[in-house]
C-alpha positions as CSV (number, residue, x, y, z in Angstrom):
1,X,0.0,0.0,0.0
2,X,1.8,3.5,-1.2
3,X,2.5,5.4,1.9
4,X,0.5,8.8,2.4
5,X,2.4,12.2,1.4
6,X,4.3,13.6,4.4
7,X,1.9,17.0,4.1
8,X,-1.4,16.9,2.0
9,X,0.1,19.9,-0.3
10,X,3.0,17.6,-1.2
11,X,2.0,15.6,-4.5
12,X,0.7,18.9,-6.3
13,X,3.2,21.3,-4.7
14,X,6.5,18.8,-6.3
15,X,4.5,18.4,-9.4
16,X,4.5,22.1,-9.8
17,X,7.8,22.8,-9.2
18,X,8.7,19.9,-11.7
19,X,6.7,22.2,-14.1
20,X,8.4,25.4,-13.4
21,X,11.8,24.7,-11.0
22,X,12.2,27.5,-9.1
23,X,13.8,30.0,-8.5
24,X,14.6,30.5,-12.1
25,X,18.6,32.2,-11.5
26,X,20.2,31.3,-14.6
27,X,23.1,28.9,-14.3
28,X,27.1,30.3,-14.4
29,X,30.7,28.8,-14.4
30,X,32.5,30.0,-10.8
31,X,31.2,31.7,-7.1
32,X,27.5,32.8,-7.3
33,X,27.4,36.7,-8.0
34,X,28.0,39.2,-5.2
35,X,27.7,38.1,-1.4
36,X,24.5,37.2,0.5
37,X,25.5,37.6,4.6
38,X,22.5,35.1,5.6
39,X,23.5,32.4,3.9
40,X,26.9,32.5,6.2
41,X,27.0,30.8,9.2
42,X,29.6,33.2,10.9
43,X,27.8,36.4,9.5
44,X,24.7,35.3,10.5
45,X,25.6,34.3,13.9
46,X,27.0,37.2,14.7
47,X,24.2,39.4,13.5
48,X,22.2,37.5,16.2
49,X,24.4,37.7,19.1
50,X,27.3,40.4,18.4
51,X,30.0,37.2,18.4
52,X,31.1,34.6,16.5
53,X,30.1,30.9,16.9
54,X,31.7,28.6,18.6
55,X,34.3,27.0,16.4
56,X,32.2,23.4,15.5
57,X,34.8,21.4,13.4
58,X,33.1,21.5,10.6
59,X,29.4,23.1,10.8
60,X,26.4,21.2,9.3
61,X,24.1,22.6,7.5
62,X,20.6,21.6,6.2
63,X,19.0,23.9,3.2
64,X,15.5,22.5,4.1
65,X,14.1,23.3,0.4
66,X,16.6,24.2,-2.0
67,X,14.8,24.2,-5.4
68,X,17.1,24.8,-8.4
69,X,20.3,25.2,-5.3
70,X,20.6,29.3,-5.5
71,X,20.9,29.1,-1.7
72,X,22.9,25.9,-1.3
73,X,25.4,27.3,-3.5
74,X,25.3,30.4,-1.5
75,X,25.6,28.4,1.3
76,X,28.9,26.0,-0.3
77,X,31.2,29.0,-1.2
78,X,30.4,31.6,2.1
79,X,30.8,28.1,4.4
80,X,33.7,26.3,3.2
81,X,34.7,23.2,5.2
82,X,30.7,23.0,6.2
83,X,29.4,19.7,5.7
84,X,25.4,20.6,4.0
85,X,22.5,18.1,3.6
86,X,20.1,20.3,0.5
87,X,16.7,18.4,0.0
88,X,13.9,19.2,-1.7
89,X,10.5,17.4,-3.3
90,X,11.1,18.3,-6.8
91,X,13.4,16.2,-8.8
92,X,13.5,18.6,-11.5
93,X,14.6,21.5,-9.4
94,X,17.3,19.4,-7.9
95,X,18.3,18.4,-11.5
96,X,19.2,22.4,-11.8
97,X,20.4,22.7,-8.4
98,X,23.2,19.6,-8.7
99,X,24.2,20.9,-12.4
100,X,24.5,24.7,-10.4
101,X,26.9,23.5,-7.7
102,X,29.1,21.6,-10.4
103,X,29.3,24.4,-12.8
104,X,30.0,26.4,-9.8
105,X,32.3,24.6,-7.8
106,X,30.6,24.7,-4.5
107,X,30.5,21.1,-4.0
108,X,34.9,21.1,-3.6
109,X,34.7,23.6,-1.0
110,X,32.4,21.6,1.1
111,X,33.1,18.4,3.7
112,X,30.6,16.7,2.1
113,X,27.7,17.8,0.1
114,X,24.5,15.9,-0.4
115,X,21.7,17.1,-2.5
116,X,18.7,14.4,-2.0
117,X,15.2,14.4,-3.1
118,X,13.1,14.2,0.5
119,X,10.2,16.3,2.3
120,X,12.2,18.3,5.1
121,X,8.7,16.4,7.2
122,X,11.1,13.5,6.4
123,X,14.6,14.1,7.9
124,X,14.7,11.5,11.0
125,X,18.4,10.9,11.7
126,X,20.1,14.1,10.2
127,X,21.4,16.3,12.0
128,X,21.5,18.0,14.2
129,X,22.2,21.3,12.4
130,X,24.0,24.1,13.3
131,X,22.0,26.1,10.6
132,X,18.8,25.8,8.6
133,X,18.2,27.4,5.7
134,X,14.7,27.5,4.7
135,X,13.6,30.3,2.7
136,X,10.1,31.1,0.8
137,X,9.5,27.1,1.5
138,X,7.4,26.2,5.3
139,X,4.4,28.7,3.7
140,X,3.7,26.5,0.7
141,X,2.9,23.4,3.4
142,X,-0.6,22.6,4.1
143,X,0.7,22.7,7.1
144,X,3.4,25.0,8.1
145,X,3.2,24.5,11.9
146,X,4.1,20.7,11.2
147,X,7.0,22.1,9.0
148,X,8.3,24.5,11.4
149,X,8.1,21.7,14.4
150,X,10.0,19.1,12.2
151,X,12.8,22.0,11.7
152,X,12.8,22.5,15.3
153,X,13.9,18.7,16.2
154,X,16.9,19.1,14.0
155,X,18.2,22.3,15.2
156,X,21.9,21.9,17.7
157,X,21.4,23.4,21.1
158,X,22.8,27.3,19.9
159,X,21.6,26.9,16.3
160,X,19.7,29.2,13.9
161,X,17.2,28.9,11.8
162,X,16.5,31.4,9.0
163,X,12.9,31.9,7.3
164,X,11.4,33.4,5.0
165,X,7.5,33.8,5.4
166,X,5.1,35.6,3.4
167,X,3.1,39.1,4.7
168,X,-0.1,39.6,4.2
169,X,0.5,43.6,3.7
170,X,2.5,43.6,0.7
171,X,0.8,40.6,-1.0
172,X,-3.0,42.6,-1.4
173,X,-2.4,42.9,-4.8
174,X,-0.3,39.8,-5.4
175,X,-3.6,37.5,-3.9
176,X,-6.2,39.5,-5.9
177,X,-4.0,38.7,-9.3
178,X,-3.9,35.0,-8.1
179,X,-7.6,34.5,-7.2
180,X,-8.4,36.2,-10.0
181,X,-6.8,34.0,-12.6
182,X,-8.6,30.6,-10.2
183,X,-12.0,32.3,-11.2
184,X,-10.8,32.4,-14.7
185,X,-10.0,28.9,-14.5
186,X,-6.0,29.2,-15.4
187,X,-3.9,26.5,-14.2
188,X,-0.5,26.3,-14.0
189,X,0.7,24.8,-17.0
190,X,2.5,26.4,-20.2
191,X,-1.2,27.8,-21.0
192,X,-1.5,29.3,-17.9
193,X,1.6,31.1,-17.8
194,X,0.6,32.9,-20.8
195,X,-2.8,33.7,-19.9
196,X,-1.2,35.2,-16.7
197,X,1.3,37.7,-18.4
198,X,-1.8,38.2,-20.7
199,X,-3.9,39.5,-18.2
200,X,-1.4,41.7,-17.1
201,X,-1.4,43.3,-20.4
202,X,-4.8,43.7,-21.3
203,X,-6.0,45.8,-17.9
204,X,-6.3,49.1,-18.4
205,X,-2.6,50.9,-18.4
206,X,-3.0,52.6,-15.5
207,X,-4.8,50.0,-13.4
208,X,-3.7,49.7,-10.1
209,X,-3.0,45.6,-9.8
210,X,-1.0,46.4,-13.4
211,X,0.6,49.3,-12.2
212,X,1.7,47.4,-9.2
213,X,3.1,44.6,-11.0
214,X,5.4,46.9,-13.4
215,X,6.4,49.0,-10.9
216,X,7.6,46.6,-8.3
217,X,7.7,43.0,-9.6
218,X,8.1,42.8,-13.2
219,X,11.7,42.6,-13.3
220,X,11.2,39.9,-10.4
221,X,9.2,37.6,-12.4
222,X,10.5,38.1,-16.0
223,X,11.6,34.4,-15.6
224,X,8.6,32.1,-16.3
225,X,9.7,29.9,-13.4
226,X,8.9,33.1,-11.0
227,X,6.0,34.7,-13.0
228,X,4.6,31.1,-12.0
229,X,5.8,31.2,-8.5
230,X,4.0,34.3,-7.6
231,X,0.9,34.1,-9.7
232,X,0.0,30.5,-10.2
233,X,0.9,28.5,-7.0
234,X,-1.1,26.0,-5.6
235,X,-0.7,26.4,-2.1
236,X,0.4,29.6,-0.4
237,X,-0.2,30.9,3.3
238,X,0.8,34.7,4.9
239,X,1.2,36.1,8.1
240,X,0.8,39.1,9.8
241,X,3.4,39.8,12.7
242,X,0.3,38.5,15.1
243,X,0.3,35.4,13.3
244,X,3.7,35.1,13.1
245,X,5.3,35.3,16.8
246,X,1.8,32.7,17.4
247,X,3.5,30.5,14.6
248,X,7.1,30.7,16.1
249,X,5.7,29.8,19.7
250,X,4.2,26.9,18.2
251,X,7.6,25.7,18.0
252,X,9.1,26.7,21.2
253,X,11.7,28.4,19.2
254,X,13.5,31.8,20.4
255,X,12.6,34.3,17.7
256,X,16.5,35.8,17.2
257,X,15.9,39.0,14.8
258,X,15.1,40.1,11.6
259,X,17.5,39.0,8.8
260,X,16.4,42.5,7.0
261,X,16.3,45.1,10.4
262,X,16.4,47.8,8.4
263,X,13.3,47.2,7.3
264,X,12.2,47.4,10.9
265,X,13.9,50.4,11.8
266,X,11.5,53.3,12.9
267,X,13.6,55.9,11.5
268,X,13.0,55.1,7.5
269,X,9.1,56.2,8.0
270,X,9.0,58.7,10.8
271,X,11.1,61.3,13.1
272,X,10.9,64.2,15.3
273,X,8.5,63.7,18.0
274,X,6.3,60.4,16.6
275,X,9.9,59.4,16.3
276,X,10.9,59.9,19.5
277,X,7.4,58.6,20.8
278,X,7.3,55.4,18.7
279,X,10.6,54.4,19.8
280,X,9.7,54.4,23.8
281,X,7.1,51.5,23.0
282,X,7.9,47.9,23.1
283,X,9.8,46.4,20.5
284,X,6.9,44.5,19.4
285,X,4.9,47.2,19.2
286,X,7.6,49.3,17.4
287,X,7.6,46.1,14.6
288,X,3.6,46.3,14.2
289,X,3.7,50.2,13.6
290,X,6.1,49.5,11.1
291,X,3.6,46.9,9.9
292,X,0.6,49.5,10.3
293,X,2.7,52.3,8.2
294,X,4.5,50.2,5.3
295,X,1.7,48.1,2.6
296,X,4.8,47.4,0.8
297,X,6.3,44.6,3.0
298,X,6.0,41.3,1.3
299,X,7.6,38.9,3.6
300,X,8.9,38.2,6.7
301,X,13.0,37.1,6.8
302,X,13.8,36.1,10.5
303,X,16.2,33.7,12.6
304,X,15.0,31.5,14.8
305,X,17.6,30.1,17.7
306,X,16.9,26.4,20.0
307,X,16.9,28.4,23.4
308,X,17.5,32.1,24.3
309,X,21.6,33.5,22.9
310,X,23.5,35.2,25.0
311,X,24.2,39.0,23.1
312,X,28.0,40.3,23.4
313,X,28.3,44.0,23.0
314,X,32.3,45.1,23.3
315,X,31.4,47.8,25.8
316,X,34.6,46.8,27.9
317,X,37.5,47.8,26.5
318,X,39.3,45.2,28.1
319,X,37.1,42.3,26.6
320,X,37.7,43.7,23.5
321,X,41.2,44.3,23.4
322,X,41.4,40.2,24.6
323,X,38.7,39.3,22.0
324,X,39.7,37.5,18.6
325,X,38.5,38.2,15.4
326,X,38.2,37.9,11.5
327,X,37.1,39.8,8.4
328,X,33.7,39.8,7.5
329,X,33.9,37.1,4.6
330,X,30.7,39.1,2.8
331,X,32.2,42.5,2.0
332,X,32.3,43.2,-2.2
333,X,35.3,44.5,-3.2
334,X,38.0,43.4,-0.8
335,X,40.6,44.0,-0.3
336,X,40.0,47.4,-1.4
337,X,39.1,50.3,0.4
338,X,36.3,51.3,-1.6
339,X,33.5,48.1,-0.7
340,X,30.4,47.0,-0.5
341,X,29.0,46.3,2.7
342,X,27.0,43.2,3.9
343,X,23.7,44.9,2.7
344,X,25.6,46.1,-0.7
345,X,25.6,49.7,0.0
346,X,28.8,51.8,-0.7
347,X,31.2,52.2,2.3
348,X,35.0,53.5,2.3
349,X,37.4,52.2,4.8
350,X,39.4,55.0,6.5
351,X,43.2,54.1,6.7
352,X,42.8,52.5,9.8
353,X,40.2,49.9,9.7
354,X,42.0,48.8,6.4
355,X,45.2,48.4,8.4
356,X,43.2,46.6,11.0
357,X,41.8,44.2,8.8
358,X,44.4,43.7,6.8
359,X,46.5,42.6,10.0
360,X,43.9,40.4,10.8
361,X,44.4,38.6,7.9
362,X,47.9,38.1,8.4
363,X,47.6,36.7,12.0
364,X,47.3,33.6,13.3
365,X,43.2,33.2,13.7
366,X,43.6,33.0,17.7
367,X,45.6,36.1,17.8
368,X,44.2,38.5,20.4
369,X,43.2,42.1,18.8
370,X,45.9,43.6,21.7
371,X,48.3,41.6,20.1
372,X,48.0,41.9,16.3
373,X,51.3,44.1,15.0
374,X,50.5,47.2,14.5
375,X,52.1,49.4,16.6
376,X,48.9,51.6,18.1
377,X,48.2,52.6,21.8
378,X,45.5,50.4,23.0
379,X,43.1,53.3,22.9
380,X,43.7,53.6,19.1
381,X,42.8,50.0,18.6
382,X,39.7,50.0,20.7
383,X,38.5,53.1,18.8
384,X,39.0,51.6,15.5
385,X,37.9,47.8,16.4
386,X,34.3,49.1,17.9
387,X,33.7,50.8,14.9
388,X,34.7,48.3,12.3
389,X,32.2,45.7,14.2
390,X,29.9,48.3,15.0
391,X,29.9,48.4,10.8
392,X,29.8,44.7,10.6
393,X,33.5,44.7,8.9
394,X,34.5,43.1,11.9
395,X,33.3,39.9,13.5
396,X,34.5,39.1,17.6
397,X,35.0,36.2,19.0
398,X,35.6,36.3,23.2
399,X,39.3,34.3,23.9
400,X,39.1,30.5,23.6
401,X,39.5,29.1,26.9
């Protein structure tokens, strides 16, 4: 007797992404373009607890729905030495995602890469993880809560868990688009993928759901696979913040941040005294004012930790002249002055922190910062070491024992 799906959703969720394997990033020879901070263990640790991890010879990793391997190859070449289990239900997404990580070469940097068709529902015996990757994937379950909980079991004492969730704000005109195409009858085939871009052509030019789409996510979904994706997917759920923190709890998982905080930051939508206001409530009630003022959020894009983290701040100069450290591994343009920064915005590195980081380099990975060779009063070297990891150039780790 054929065994039941893992989640109902399964069978037609793998048939469509056999269909159209997602997400639709062509293929190229070499490292995947640019850096992505979230898809490195050390880099994302960090931005969850101000210090590096724990050295874990070598992390595991699980990318808990990899698709066509965009992330797992993000995850090969900012993790080297990491041992990573990718699954996912669609054999034709992994078809793209093990030709990716040949033509890229992320499989060599790797301990030991496995890319296996299996429901993350279905993981019994792996890990446990130091990080899970699982982005755009738990909200395409018929039942996510079952999805998160199996995530949980596999999570290491200390590890993280990043998501990405749909929001119901951003997605108004996204879900009248898609229920309006089910009334029309459209299905998600070859035939349907035209009469989707269709429809977008023949509303009126300066209708709102069309206007929408142009404006913000044509570029995202010129490739059919993501057209598809957004418009024509079976099975979808969103969240509001509400129904998110009552999702997380379902879990028992610690919720550890946003992976996108600027989006969260107060300061982008108001100032003076609402500013000043806004930022004496809770931070929960800071987030859903944010949520309140900004339709245009789409998604959620959070960690998730198995118990509380302990935060380090370098406020004592004499922890942080002891501390160790390394070069942020996802800065675009190194070892130049003139970079990008973990979020891809310009920055310029004064004479100093290039010095610093440079030295870093050079040293011996347990070197203390108050003993790197540089020559500068200890004052100096605090100055410029808060700053660099106040700017997330730096990453700390406190003394090994």
């Amino acid at each position: 007797m054929p065994q039941a799906p893992a989640d109902a959703a399964t069978p037609v969720v793998s048939a469509f992404y056999d269909r159209f394997p997602y997400p639709g990033d062509p293929l190229q020879d070499g490292p995947p373009p640019g850096y992505n901070w979230r898809w490195c263990h050390a880099t994302a640790f960090s931005a969850c607890t101000g210090r590096l991890p724990l050295p874990v010879p070598p992390p595991r990793l699980l990318d808990a729905g990899c698709g066509t391997g965009v992330s797992t190859d993000y995850l090969a070449h900012l993790n080297p030495g990491s041992e990573i289990l990718a699954v996912d239900i669609s054999a034709g997404a992994l078809e793209v995602a093990r030709e990716r990580l040949r033509r890229s070469g992320g499989g060599a940097l790797t301990a030991g890469l496995r890319i296996e068709q299996r429901s993350l529902l279905e993981l019994e015996g792996e890990g446990p993880f130091d990080y899970i990757n699982s982005v755009g994937v738990l909200h395409h379950l018929g039942e996510p809560e079952a999805g998160l909980a199996a995530l949980a079991r596999l999570l290491a004492p200390g590890g993280l868990l990043h998501l990405f969730l749909y929001a119901d704000g951003g997605r108004w005109e996204i879900h009248r688009i898609q229920r309006a195409l089910q009334d029309l009858g459209v299905v998600a085939d070859q035939e349907g993928l035209r009469l989707g871009r269709q429809l977008f052509a023949d509303l009126p030019e300066n209708h709102r759901l069309r206007r929408h789409h142009e404006q913000r996510w044509a570029l995202d979904t010129a490739a059919d696979a993501n057209f598809a994706d957004m418009y024509l997917h079976p099975q979808e759920t969103s969240y509001n913040l509400e129904r998110l923190f009552r999702f997380v709890a379902s879990a028992d998982l610690q919720f550890a941040g946003f992976s996108n905080p600027e989006q969260w930051d107060l300061a982008r939508l108001l100032k003076g005294d609402l500013l000043e206001r806004a930022r004496g409530l809770p931070l929960r009630q800071q987030w859903s004012l944010v949520e309140s003022l900004d339709p245009e959020i789409s998604h959620f894009e959070f960690f998730l930790s198995q118990g509380p983290l302990a935060q380090s701040h370098w406020s004592q100069d004499e922890e942080l002249l002891a501390a160790t450290g390394r070069r942020n591994p996802c800065l675009w343009g190194w070892p130049g002055a003139s970079l990008l920064d973990p979020d891809l915005r310009p920055l310029d590195l004064d004479g100093d922190q290039l010095d610093l980081l440079k030295a870093l380099e050079a040293a011996p990975p347990s070197t203390p910062l108050a003993e790197l060779p540089l020559g500068w009063d200890p004052l100096r070297l605090v100055r410029v070491a808060r700053q660099s990891w106040l700017q997330r150039l730096l990453l700390l780790a406190p003394p090994q024992a």
